[in-house]
TORKOL-4160 file (C-alpha; in steps of 0.2 Angstrom, whole numbers, padded with zeros to 4 digits, m for minus):
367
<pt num="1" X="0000" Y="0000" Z="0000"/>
<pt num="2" X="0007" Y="0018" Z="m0005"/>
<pt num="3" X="0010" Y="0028" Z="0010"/>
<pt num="4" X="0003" Y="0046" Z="0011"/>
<pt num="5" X="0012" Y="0061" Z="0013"/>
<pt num="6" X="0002" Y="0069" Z="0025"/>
<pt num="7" X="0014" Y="0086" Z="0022"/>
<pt num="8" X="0010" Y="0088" Z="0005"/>
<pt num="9" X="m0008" Y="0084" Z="0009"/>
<pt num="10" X="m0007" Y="0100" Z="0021"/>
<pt num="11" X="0001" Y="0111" Z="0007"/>
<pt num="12" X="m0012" Y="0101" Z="m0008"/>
<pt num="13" X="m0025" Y="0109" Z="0004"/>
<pt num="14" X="m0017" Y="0127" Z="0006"/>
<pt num="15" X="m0015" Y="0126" Z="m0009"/>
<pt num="16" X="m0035" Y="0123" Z="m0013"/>
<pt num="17" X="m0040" Y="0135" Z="m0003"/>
<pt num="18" X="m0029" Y="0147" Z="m0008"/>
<pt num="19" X="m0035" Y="0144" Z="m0025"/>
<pt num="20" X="m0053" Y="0146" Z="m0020"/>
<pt num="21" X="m0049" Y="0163" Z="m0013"/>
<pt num="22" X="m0039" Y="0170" Z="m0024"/>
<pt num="23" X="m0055" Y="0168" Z="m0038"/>
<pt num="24" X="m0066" Y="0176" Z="m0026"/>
<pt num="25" X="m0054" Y="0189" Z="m0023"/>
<pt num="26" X="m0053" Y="0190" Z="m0044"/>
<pt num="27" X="m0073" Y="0190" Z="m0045"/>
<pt num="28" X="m0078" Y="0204" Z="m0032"/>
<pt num="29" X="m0063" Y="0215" Z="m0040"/>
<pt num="30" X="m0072" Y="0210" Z="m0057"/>
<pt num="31" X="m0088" Y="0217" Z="m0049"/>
<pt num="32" X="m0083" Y="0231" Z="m0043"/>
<pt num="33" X="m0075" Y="0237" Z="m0058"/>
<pt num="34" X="m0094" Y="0233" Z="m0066"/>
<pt num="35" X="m0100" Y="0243" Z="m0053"/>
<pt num="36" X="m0090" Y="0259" Z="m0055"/>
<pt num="37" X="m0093" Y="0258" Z="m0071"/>
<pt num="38" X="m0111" Y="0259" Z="m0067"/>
<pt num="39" X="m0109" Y="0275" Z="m0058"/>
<pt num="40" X="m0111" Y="0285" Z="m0074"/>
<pt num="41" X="m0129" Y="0277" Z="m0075"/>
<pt num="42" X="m0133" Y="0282" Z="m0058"/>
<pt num="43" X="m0150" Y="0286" Z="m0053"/>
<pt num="44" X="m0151" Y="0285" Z="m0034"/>
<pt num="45" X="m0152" Y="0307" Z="m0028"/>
<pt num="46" X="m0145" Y="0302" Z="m0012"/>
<pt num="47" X="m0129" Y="0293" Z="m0021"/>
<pt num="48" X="m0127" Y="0311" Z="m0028"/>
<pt num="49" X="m0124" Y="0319" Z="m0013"/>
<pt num="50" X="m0108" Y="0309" Z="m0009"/>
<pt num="51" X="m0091" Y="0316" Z="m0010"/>
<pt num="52" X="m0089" Y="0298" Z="m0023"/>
<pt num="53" X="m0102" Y="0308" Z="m0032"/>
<pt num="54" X="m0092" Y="0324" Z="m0033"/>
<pt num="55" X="m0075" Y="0314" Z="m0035"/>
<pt num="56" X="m0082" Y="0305" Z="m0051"/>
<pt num="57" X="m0090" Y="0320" Z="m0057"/>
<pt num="58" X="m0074" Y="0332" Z="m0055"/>
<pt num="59" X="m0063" Y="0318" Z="m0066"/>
<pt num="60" X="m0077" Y="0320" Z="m0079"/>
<pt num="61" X="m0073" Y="0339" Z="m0080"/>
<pt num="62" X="m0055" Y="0332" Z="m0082"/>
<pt num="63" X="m0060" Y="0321" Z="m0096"/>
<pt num="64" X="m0072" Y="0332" Z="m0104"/>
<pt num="65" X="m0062" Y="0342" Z="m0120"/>
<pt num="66" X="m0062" Y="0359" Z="m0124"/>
<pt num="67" X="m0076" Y="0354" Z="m0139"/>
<pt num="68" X="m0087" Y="0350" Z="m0127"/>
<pt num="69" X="m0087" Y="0332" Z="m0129"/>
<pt num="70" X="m0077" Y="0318" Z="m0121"/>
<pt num="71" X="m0069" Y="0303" Z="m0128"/>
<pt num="72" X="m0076" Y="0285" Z="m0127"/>
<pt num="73" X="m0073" Y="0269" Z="m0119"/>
<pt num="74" X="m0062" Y="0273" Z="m0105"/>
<pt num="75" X="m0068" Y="0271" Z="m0086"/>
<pt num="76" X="m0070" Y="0288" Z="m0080"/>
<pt num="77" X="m0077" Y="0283" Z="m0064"/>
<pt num="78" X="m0060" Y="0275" Z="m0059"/>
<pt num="79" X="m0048" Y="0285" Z="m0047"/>
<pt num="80" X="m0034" Y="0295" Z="m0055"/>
<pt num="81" X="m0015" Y="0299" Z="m0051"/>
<pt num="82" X="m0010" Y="0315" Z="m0050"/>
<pt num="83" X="0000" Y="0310" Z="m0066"/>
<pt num="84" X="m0014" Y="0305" Z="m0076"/>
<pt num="85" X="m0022" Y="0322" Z="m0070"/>
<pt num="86" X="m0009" Y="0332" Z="m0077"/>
<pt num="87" X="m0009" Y="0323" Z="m0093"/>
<pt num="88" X="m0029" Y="0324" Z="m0095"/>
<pt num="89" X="m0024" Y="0343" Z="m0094"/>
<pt num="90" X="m0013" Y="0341" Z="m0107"/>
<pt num="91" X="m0025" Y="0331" Z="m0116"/>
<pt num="92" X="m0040" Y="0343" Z="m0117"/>
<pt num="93" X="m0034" Y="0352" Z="m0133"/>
<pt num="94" X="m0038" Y="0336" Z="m0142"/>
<pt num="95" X="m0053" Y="0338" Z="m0157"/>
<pt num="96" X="m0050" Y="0321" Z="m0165"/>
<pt num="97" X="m0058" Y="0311" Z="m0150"/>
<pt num="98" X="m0074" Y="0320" Z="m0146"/>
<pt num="99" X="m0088" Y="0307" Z="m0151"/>
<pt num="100" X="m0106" Y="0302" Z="m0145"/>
<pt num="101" X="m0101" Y="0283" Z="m0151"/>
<pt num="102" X="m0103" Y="0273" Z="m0137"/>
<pt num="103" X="m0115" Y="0281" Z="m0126"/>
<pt num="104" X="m0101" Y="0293" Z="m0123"/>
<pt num="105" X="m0106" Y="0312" Z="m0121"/>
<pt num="106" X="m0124" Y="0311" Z="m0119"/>
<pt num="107" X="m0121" Y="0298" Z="m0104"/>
<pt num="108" X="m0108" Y="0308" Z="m0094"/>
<pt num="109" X="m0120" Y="0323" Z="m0097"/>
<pt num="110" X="m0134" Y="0317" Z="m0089"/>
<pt num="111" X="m0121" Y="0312" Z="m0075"/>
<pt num="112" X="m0117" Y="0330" Z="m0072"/>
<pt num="113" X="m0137" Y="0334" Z="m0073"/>
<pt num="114" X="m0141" Y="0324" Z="m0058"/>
<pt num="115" X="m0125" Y="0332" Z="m0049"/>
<pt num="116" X="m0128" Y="0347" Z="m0051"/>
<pt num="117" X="m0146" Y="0346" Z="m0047"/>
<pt num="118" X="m0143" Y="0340" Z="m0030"/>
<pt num="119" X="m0126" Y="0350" Z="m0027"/>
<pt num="120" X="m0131" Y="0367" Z="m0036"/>
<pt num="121" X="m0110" Y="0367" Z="m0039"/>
<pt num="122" X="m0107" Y="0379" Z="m0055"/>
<pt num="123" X="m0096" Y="0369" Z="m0063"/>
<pt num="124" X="m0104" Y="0356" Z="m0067"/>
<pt num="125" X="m0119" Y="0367" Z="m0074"/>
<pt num="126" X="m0107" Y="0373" Z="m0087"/>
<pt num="127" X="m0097" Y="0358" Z="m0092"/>
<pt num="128" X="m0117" Y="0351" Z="m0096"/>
<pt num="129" X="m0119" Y="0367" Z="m0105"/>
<pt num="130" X="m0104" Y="0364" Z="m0114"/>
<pt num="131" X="m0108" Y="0347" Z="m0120"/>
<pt num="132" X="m0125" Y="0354" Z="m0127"/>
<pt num="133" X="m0116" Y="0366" Z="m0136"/>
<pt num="134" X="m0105" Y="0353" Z="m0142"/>
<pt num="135" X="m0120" Y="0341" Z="m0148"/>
<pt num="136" X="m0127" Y="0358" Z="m0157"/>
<pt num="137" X="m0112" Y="0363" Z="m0165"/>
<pt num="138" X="m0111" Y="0344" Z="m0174"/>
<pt num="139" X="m0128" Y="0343" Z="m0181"/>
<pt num="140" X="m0128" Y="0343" Z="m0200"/>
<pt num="141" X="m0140" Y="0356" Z="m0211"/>
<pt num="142" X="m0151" Y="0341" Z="m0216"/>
<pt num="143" X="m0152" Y="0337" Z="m0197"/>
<pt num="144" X="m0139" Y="0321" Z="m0196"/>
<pt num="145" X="m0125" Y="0318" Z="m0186"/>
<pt num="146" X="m0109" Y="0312" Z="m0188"/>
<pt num="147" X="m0100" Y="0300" Z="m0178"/>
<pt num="148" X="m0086" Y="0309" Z="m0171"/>
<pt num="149" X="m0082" Y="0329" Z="m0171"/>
<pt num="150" X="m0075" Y="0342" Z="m0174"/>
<pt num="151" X="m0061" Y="0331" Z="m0184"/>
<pt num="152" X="m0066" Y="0316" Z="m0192"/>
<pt num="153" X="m0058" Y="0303" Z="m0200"/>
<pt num="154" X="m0067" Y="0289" Z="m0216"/>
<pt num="155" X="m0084" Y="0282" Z="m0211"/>
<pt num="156" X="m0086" Y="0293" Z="m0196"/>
<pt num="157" X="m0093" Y="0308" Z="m0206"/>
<pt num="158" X="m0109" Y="0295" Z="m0211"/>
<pt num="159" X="m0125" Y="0302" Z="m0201"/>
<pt num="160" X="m0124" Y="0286" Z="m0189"/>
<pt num="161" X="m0137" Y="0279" Z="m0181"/>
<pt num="162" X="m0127" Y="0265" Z="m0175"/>
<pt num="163" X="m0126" Y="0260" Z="m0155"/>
<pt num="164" X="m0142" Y="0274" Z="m0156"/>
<pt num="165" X="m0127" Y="0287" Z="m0157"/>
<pt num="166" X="m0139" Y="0301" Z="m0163"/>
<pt num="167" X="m0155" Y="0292" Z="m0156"/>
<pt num="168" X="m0146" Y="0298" Z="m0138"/>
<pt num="169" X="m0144" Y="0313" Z="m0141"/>
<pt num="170" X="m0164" Y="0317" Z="m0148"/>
<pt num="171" X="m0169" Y="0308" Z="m0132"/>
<pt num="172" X="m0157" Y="0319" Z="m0122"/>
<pt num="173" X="m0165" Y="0333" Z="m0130"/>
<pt num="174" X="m0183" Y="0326" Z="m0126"/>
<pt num="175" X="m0181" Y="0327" Z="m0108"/>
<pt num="176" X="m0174" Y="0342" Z="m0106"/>
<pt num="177" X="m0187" Y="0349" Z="m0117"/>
<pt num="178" X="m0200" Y="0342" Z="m0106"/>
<pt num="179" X="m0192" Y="0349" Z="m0089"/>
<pt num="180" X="m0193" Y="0333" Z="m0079"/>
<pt num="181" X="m0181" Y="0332" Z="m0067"/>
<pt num="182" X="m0165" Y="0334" Z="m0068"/>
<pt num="183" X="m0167" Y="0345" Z="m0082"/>
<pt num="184" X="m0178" Y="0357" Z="m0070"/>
<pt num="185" X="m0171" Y="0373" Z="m0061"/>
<pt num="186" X="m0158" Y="0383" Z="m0069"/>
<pt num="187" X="m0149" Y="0370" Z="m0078"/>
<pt num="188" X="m0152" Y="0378" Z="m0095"/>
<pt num="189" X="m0162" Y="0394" Z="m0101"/>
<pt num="190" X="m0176" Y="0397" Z="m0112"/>
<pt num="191" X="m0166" Y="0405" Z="m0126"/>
<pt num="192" X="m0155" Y="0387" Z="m0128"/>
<pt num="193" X="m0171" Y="0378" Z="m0125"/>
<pt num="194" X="m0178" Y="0383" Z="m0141"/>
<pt num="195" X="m0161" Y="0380" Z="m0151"/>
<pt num="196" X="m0164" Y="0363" Z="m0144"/>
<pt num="197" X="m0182" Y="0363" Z="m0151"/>
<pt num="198" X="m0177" Y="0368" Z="m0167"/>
<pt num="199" X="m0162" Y="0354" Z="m0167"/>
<pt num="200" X="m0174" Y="0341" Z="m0162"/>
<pt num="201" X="m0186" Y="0345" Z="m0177"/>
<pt num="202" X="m0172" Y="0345" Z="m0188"/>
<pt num="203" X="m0166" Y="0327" Z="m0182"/>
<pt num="204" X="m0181" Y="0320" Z="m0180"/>
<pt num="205" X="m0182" Y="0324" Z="m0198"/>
<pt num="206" X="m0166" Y="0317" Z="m0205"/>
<pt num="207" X="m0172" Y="0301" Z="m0198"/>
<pt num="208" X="m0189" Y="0301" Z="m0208"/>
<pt num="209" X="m0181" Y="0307" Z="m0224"/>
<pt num="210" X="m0166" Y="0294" Z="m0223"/>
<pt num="211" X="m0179" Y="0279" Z="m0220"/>
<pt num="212" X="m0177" Y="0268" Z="m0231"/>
<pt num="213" X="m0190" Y="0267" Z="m0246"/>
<pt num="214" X="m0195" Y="0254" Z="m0255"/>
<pt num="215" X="m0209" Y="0254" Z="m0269"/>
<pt num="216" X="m0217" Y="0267" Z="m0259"/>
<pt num="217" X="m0215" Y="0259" Z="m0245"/>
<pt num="218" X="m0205" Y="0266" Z="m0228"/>
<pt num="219" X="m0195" Y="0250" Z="m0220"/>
<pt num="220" X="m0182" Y="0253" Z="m0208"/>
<pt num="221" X="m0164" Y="0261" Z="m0209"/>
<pt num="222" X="m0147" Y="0257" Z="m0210"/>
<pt num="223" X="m0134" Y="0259" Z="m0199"/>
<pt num="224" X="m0126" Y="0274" Z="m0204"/>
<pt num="225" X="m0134" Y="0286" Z="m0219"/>
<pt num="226" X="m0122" Y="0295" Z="m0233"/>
<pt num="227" X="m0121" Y="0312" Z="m0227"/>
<pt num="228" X="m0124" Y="0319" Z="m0244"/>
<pt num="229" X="m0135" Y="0307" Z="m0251"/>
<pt num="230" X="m0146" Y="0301" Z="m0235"/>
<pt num="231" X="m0142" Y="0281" Z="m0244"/>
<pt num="232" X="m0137" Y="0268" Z="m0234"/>
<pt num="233" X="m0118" Y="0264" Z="m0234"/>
<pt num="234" X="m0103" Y="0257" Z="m0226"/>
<pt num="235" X="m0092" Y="0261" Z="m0210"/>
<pt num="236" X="m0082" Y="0246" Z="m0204"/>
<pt num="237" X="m0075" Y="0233" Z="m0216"/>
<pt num="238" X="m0090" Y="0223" Z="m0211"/>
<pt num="239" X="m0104" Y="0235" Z="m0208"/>
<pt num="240" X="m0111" Y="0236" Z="m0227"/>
<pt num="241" X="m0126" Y="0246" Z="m0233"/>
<pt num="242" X="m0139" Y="0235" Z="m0225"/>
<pt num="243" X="m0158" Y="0235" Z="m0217"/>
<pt num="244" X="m0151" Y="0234" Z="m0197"/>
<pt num="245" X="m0166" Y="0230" Z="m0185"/>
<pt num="246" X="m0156" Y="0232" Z="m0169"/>
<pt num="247" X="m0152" Y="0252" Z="m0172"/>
<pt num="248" X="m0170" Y="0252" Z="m0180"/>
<pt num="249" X="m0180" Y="0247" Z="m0166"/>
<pt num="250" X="m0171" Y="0260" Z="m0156"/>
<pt num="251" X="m0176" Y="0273" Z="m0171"/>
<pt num="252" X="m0195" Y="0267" Z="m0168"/>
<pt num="253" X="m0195" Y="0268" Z="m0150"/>
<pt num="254" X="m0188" Y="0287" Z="m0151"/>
<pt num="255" X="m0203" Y="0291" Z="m0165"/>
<pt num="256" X="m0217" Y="0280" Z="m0155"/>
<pt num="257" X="m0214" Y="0293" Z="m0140"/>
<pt num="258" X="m0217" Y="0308" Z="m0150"/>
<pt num="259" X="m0234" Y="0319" Z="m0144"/>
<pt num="260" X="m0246" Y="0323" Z="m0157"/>
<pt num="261" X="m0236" Y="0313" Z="m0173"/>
<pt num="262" X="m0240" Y="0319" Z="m0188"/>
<pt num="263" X="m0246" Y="0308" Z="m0203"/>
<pt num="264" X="m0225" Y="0307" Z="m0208"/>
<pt num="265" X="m0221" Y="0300" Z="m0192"/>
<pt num="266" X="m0236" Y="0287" Z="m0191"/>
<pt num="267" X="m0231" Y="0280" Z="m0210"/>
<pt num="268" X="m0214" Y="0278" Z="m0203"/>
<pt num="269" X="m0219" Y="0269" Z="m0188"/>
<pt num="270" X="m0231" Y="0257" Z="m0199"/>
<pt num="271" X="m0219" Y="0255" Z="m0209"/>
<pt num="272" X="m0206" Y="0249" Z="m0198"/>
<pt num="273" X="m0217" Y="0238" Z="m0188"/>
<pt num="274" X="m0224" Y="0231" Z="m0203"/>
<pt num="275" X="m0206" Y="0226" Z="m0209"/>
<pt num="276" X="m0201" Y="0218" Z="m0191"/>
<pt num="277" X="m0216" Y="0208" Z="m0193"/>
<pt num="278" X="m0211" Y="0201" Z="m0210"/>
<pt num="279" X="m0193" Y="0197" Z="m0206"/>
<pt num="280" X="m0192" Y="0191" Z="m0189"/>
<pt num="281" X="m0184" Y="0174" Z="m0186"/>
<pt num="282" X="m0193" Y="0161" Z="m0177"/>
<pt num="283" X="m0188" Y="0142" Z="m0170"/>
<pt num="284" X="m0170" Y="0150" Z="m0168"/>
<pt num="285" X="m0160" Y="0156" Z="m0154"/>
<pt num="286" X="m0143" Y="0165" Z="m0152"/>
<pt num="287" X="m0133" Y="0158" Z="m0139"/>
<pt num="288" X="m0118" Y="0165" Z="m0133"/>
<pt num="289" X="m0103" Y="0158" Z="m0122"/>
<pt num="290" X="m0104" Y="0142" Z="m0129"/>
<pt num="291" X="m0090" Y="0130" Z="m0129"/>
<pt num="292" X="m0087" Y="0122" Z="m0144"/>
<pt num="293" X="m0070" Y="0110" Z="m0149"/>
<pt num="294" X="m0062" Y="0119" Z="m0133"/>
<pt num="295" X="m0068" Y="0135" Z="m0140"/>
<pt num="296" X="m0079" Y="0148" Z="m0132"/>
<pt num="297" X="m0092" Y="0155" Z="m0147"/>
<pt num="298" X="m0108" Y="0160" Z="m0152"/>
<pt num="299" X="m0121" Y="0150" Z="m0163"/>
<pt num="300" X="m0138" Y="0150" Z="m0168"/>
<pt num="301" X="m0150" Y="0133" Z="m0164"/>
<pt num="302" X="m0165" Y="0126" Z="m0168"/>
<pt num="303" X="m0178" Y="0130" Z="m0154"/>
<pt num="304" X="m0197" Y="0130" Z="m0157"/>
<pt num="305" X="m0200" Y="0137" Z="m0140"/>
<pt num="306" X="m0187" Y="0152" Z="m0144"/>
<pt num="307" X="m0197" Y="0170" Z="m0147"/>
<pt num="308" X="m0193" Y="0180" Z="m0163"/>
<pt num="309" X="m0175" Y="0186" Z="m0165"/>
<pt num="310" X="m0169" Y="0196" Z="m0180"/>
<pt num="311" X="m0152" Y="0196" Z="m0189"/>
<pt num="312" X="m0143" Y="0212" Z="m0184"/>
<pt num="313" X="m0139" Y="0214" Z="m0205"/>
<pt num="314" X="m0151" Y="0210" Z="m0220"/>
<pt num="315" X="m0144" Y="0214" Z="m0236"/>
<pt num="316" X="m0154" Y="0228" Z="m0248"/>
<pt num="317" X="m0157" Y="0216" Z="m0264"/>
<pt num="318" X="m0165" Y="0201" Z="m0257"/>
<pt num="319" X="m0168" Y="0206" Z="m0237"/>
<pt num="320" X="m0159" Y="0190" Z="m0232"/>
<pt num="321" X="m0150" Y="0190" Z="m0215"/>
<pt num="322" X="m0128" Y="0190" Z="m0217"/>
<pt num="323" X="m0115" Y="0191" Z="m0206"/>
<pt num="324" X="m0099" Y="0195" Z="m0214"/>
<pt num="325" X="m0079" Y="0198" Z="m0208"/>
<pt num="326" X="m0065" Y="0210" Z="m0209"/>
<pt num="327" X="m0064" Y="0206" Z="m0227"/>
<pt num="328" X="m0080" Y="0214" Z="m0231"/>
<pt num="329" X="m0088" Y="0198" Z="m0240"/>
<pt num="330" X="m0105" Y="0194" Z="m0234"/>
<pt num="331" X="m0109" Y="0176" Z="m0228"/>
<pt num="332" X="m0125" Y="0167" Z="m0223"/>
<pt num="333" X="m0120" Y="0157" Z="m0206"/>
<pt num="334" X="m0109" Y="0162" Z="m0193"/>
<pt num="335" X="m0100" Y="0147" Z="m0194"/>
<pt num="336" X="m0091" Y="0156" Z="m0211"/>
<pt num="337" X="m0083" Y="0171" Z="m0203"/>
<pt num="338" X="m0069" Y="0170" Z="m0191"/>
<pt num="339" X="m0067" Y="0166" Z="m0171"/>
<pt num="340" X="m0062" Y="0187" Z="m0168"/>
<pt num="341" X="m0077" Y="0194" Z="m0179"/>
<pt num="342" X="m0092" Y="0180" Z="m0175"/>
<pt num="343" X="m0087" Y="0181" Z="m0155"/>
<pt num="344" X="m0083" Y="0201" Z="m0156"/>
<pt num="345" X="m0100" Y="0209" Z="m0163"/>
<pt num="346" X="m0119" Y="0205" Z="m0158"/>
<pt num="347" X="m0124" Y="0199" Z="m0176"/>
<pt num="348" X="m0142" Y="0192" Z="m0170"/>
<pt num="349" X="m0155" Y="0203" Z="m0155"/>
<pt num="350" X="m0174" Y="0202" Z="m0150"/>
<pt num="351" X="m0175" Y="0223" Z="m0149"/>
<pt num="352" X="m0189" Y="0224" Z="m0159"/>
<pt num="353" X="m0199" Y="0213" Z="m0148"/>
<pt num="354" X="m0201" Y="0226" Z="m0136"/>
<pt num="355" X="m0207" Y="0237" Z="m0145"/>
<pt num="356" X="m0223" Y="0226" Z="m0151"/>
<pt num="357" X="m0233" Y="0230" Z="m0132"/>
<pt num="358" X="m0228" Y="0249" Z="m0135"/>
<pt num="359" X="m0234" Y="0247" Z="m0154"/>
<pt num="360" X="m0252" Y="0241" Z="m0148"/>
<pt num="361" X="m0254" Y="0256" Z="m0135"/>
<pt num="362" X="m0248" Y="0268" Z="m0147"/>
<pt num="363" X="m0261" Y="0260" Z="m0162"/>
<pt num="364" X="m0275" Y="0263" Z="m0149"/>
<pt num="365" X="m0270" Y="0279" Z="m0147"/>
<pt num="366" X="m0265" Y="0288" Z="m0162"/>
<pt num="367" X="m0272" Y="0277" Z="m0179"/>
């Protein structure tokens, strides 16, 4: 019989545990990071009364450029050196970074709304107010926007809808139009309330003339719109002109809460439905995470009891759902496109289907 070390036992043990704490440790870091990333999306008025609130709110000032605008996908809630201060400073001057692509601008703006209005501290009034002027100042005259400003670079000129870029910013606009808190007090004035009337007309409108129109019939929209043209057309290598539902049912949503719609606006909204309806994928589901020949992937199954999804892309000749890779060729199945592309983009969603219950109420009330 084989004797057994009881030492190594001990330290096999230690070792475990060890083991076992250190991915707990590893997990509540992980969530805390979720967490302060959260912050930006903070509702609670009481959180905005803490000094965390005002520490996260002063780095936004930090972050913020002299556009007006502020970068994206960096954590802005996490503590800074006194060297990344400095070099923040230094960075302000930049003009090629300003975006509203990924949530950012209209997100750390409505950050500083809520700080403000429970703080009354100045400065974060005027860094909102320079953020609005920002969003004015890259509104196109046919009422688009582009995704980046004041310098742009390729596809970013394109009026883009993608991620909702300008779908935040006409929401934005709606609330504080409407005066509902936080956009109540003296966070704005009357004379840059009606520029932002005029801007939301204006945008509204891009989005019904650049509607995709086919045999007289309004569908849905593309991701991003030619600036000059209002067609659909390409940004990344694998972002082609397209029908794209998931930046679509975003579009609706935005027109569905519009008081009083006129008959433009209804068409559009029948229209979009109508075409969400027709297309929608049934007995499938897209799962994510899956492991697969030792490979964590995404695929698409059979499932009878699986509610509607919709392909993200559906080409303009045919309406048939692709997904394509960084060599710009379309495909059919995501089993043709490689490992970085089919696990790095969200090529299948169910967005529309929220919008069905808000359909129905909206039918009763307006057709």
């Amino acid at each position: 019989m084989k004797r057994v070390n009881k030492s190594n036992g001990r330290q096999g043990g230690w070792l475990f545990v060890f083991f076992i704490l250190a991915i707990c440790s590893f997990s509540l870091t992980a969530q805390q990071g979720v967490e302060k990333q959260n912050r930006l999306r903070e509702t609670d008025q009481a959180f905005f009364q803490t000094e965390e609130a005002r520490r996260i709110g002063d780095q936004l000032l930090l972050y913020q450029r002299a556009t007006g605008g502020w970068p994206k996908n960096i954590d802005m809630t996490r503590e800074l050196s006194e060297e990344e201060r400095e070099q923040l400073l230094k960075e302000q001057g930049r003009r090629d970074d300003s975006t509203i692509d990924n949530n950012a601008t209209t997100m750390q703006m409505i950050y500083l709304a809520r700080l403000y209005q429970q703080t009354g501290e100045a400065r974060y009034r005027e860094a909102f107010r320079r953020g609005v002027e920002y969003l004015l100042s890259g509104q196109y005259a046919n009422g688009g926007w582009p995704q980046f400003w004041p310098e742009t670079r390729g596809y970013q000129v394109a009026i883009t809808y993608n991620d909702d870029a300008i779908v935040n910013i006409l929401f934005l606009f709606r609330d504080m139009m409407s005066g509902q808190s936080p956009y109540d007090g003296d966070l704005f004035d009357e004379a840059l309330l009606q520029r932002l009337s005029d801007s939301f007309d204006r945008g509204i409108a891009c989005i019904l003339k650049t509607q995709i129109v086919v045999a007289g019939e309004p569908t849905i929209w593309c991701q991003q719109h030619d600036r000059e043209t209002l067609l659909p057309t390409s940004a990344r290598s694998y972002e082609l002109p397209s029908y794209c539902s998931q930046e679509s049912a975003a579009i609706v949503d935005l027109l569905m809460s519009l008081p009083h719609p006129d008959t433009s606006v209804k068409k559009a909204i029948i229209g979009a439905m109508k075409w969400f309806d027709t297309y929608k994928l049934t007995g499938m589901r897209y799962e994510r995470g899956v492991m697969i020949d030792g490979e964590r992937t995404v695929r698409l199954v059979e499932d009878p009891e699986a509610g509607p999804i919709w392909a993200r892309f559906y080409d303009l000749e045919k309406v048939e759902p692709f997904v394509c890779d960084r060599d710009g060729i379309p495909r059919k199945h995501l089993e043709e496109i490689g490992s970085e592309r089919r696990n790095g983009y969200s090529w299948y969603n169910s967005r529309p289907t929220r919008l069905y219950p808000l359909y129905e109420n909206w039918r009763k009330q307006y057709e």
